[in-house]
C-alpha positions, 0 to 999 in steps of 0.5 A: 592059761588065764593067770588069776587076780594074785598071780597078775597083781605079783606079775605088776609088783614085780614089774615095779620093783625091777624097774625100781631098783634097776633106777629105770623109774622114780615114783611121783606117787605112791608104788601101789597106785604104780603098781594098780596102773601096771596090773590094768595095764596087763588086764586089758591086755590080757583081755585083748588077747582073749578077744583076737583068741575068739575072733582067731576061733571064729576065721577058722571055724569057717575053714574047719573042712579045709583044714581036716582035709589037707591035714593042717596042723590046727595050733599052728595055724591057729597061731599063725592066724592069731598074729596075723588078726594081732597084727592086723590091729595093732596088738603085739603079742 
């Protein structure tokens, strides 16, 4: 499930102020350009995930006969497919 614009800039503003009140970080700028950062940050990660997603798609569609064959539980090989492309480039799930 895709969060929404709200729904990550709540997940940012919430990541700032714990790591605020926790005294894990001072700011040297203002909260909402810290914040702005952080929300990004998420985005692309976000937009990384969707991409190793495609390309997870893609490496099964060319064992889709196998897998119907051998009666593989498809979201779990999805998942295992997905670390291992994830892994592969560095991206940590």
């Amino acid at each position: 499930m895709a969060l929404n614009e709200k729904e990550i800039y709540f997940i940012a503003d919430k990541i700032v102020n714990t790591l605020i009140r926790k005294g894990l970080i001072q700011l040297k700028k203002d909260k909402p350009v810290i914040v702005d950062f952080v929300k990004q940050t998420l985005e692309q990660d976000a937009q990384r995930e969707k991409e190793i997603d495609q390309k997870t798609l893609l490496y099964i569609e060319n064992y889709k006969e196998q897998i119907k064959q051998e009666n593989i539980d498809q979201a779990k090989f999805f998942q295992m497919i997905k670390r291992k492309i994830a892994e592969r480039e560095g991206f940590v799930l």
